[in-house]
C-alpha positions in Angstrom: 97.6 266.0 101.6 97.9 262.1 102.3 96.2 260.4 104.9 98.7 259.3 108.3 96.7 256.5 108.1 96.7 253.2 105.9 94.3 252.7 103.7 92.1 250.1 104.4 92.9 246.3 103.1 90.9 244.6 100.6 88.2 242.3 101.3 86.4 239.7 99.5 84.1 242.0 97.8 87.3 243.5 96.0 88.8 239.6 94.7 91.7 241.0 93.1 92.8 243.4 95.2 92.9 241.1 97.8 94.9 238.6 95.2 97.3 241.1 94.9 97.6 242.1 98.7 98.2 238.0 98.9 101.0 238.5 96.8 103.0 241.2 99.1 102.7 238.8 101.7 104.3 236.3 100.1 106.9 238.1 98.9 107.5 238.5 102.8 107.4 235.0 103.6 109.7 234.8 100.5 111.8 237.0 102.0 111.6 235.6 105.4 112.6 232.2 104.2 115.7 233.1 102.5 117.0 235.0 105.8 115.8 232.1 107.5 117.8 229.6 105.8 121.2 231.9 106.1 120.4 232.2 109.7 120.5 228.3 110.3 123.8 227.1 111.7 125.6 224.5 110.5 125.6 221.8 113.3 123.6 222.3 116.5 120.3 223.9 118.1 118.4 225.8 116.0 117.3 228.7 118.1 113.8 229.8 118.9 113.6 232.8 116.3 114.4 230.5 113.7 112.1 228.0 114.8 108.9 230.8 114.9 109.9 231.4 111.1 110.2 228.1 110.1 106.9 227.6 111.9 105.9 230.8 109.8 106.7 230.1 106.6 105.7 226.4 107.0 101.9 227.7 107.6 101.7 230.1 105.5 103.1 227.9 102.1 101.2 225.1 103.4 97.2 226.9 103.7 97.2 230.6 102.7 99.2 230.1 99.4 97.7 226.8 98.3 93.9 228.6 98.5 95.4 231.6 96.7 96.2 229.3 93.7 92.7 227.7 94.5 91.3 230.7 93.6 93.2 231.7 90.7 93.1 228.0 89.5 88.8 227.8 90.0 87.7 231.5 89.6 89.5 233.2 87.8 91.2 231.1 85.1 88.1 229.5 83.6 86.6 232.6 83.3 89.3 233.9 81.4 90.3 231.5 79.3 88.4 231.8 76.2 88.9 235.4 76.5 91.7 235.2 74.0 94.7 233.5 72.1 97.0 235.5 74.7 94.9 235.5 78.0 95.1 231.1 77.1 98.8 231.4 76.5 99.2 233.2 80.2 96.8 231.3 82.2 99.1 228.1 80.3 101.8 229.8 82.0 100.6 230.2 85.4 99.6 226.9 85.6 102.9 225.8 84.9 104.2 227.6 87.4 102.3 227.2 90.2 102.8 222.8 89.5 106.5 223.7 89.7 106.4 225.8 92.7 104.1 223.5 94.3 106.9 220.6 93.8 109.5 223.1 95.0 107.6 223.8 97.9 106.8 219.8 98.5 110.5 219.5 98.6 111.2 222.5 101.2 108.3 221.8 103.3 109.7 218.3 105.8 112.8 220.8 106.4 110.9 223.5 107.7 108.8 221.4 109.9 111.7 220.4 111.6 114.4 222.9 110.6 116.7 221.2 113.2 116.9 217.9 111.0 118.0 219.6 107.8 120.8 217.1 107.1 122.7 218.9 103.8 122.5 222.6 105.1 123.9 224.5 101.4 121.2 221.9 99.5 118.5 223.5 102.1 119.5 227.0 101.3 120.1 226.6 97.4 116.2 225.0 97.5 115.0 227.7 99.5 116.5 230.6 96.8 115.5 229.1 94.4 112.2 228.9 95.4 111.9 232.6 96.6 113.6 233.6 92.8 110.8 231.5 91.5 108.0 232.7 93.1 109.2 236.2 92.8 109.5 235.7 88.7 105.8 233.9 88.9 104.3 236.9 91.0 105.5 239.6 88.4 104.5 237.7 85.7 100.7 237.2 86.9 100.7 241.0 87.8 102.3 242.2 84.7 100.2 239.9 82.6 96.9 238.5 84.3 95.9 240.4 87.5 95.5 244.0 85.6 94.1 242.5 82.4 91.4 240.4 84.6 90.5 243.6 86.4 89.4 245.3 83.3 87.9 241.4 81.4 85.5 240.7 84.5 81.9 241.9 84.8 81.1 243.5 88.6 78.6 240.8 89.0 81.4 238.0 87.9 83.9 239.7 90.6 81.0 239.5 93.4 80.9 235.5 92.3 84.7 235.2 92.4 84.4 236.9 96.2 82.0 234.8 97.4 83.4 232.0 96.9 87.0 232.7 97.4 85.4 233.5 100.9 83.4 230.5 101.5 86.9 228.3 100.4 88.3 229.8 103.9 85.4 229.3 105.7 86.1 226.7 108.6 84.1 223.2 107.2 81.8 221.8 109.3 82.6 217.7 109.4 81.0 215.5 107.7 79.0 212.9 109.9 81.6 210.1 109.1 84.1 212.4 110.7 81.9 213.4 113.6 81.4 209.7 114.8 85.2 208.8 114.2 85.8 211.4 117.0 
């Protein structure tokens, strides 16, 4: 019999798992963006609703997905890398990607800070499916071909590593005393 409840979320001491979680939620903001930019009217006030999404997808694009690729990027690729011919050819790949979706996002990004100035409203929403499409493709790639593989490549005491420091990336900095006396 299954549990009414949901299992529990991964945490940093399972790296992966909580890579993979990552990528269900943006495949959500994916989501949310592309409903987003059919919702936007053609001329006048963008209403509140759409201005919380834009406001939601803007964040999470912007901080959450940017350390995800962090981590892939600084943990887990260089570990992986020499592993072999195919594991380089896939990590080549993901790094391909994730430059081209960064420079998709780069160009999505001002719009969705102010989704009331979007000028060209079909160039906004061609960008933004594009985009989704890509990341979409990208995610099913890395699961298909990296994320299941690394699982079974990576020592216990190499995922504790990966944890710790995917964990300490998030951690609010403390400022540096330059910054403390510019305040």
């Amino acid at each position: 019999m299954s549990s009414p409840f949901p299992e529990t979320a991964p945490d940093f001491s399972d790296p992966l798992g909580l890579l993979l979680a990552c990528h269900g939620r943006m495949r959500e903001h994916a989501g949310l963006l592309e409903r987003l930019a059919e919702h936007l009217p053609e001329q006048g006030e963008v209403d509140a609703e759409a201005r919380q999404a834009a406001r939601s997808v803007h964040t999470y694009f912007s901080t959450a997905a940017p350390l995800h690729h962090l981590d892939e990027e600084r943990e887990l690729f260089p570990r992986l890398v020499r592993t072999s011919l195919k594991m380089a050819e896939t990590i080549h790949h993901l790094r391909e990607d994730h430059q081209a979706l960064d420079r998709q996002w780069q160009s999505l990004a001002p719009a969705l800070r102010q989704p009331g100035t979007i000028e060209d409203l079909a160039a906004f929403q061609r960008q933004a499916r594009e985009f989704a499409e890509a990341l979409r493709e990208h995610l099913a790639y890395e699961e298909e071909n990296f994320l299941e593989l690394a699982r079974h490549l990576l020592s216990s005491r190499e995922l504790k590593e990966i944890g710790r420091a995917m964990q300490e990336r998030r951690q609010p900095q403390e400022p540096s005393m330059e910054e403390y006396l510019r305040v």
